[in-house]
C-alpha positions, -999 to 999 in steps of 0.1 A, spaced: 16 85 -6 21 83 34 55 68 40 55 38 61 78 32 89 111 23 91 113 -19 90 143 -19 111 130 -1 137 99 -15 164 68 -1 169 67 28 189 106 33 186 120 61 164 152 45 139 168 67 116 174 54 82 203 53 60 212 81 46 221 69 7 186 55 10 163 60 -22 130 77 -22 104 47 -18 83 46 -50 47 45 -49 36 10 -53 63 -9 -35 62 -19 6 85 2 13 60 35 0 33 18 19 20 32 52 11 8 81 -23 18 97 -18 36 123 18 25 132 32 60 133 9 70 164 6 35 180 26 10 192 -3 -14 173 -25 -10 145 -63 -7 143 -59 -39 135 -32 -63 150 -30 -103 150 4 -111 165 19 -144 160 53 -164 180 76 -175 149 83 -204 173 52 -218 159 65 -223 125 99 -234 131 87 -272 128 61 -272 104 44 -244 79 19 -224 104 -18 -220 86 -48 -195 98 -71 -169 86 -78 -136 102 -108 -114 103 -110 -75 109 -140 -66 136 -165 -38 121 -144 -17 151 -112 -22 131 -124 -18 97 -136 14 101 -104 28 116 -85 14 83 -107 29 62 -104 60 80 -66 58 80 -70 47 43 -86 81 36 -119 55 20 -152 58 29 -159 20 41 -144 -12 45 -176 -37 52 -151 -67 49 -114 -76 58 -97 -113 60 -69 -127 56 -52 -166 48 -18 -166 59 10 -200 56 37 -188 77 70 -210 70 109 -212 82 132 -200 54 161 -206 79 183 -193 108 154 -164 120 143 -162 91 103 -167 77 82 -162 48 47 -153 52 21 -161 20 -11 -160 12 -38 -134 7 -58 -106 18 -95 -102 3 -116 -66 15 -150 -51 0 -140 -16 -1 -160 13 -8 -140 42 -27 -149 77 -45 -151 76 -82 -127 97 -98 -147 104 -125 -185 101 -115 -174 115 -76 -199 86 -68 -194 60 -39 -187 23 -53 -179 -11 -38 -154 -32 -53 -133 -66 -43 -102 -65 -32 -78 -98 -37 -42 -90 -26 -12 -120 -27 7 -121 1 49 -133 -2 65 -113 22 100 -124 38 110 -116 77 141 -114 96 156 -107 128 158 -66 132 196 -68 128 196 -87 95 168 -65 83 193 -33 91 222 -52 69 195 -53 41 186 -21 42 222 -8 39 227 -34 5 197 -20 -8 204 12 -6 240 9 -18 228 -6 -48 201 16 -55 234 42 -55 252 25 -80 220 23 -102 197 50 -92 168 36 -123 172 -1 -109 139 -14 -103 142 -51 -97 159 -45 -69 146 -67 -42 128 -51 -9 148 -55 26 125 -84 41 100 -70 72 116 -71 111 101 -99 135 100 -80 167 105 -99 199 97 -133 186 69 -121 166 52 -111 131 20 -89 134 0 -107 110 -27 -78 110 -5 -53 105 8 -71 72 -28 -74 63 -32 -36 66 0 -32 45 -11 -52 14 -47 -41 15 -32 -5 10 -10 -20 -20 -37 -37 -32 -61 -1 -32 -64 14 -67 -53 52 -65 -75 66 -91 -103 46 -87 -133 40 -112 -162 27 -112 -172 1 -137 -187 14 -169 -178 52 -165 -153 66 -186 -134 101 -186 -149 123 -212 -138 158 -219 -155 185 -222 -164 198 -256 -170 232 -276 -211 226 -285 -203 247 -313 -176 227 -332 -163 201 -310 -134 215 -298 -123 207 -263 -125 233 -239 -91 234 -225 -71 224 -258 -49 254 -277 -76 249 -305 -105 260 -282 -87 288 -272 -81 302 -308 -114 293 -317 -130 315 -290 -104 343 -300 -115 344 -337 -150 340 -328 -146 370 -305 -128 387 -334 -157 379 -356 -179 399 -334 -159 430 -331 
């Protein structure tokens, strides 16, 4: 899976990690890749919002990707389509610089069978509860995390570092990007098809099982 950037570091800005850091697994935010935040300083799709906004009371909107900026996330999704993208968002203060952003992101994505190779459309409903901090406090995570993923390398309820807010600001279409890649089924299938192997007509043996092997070898003994 593409790695995704660095959360201490902003957009555009190269920030070396730590070095005990673990390998992200696939799955988590951390293994996710941000659309096109490796090449841009914004993604195809980008929705910036002040944190200011929320320090009073819980901020509430929905965002919608333009046909434009689906398109480049499917692209950058390696997909075929994307024909829909929104997103509801309640952004709230969980303290000094701190926010929590929840909510959801919904798609209707087109992906590749990996049985049938055929095109399909399926429905994408993602939840959304993502913390944010200030840059520096997201660094401070980052080092905890990583110290106690050295301590117990199989941990896995170890809690993600929370996302940076950059200059006063959470992208809140970047973070839609994000989850709609979580939310993406790797090995896609479309409904009703089912992986079936492929089978000796002559006894019902499958074709690349030890058995079919041995049964070809006799039966090419037999005709000796």
């Amino acid at each position: 899976m593409k790695t995704r950037r660095p959360k201490s570091s902003p957009p555009g800005k190269s920030h070396a990690k730590p070095a005990a850091r673990p390998a992200d697994k696939a799955g988590t935010r951390n293994a996710v890749h941000v659309a096109g935040a490796l090449n841009a300083s914004r993604g195809p799709f980008s929705r910036p919002i002040e944190v200011a906004l929320a320090e009073d009371k819980p901020l509430r909107m929905t965002i919608a990707a333009t046909e434009a900026e689906c398109a480049e996330i499917a692209r950058l999704n390696d997909i075929p389509a994307i024909s829909d993208l929104t997103a509801t968002f309640e952004v709230t203060s969980a303290g000094r610089e701190r926010f929590l952003v929840s909510g959801e992101v919904r798609a209707r994505v087109t992906q590749i069978c990996v049985v049938s190779l055929e095109p399909f459309v399926s429905e994408i409903v993602q939840p959304v509860d993502v913390p944010f901090a200030s840059p520096s406090e997201v660094e401070q995570a980052e080092v905890a995390y990583a110290r106690r993923h050295e301590e117990d390398p199989d941990a896995d309820n170890i809690p993600d570092p929370p996302d940076p807010i950059f200059n006063g600001q959470i992208d809140l279409g970047e973070l839609a990007c994000e989850e709609l890649t979580l939310g993406l089924d790797p090995y896609p299938r479309k409904e009703g098809v089912e992986f079936v192997p492929e089978t000796d007509e002559a006894d019902g043996v499958g074709q690349d099982s030890p058995f079919a092997a041995l049964a070809k070898l006799k039966q090419g003994q037999g005709e000796a």
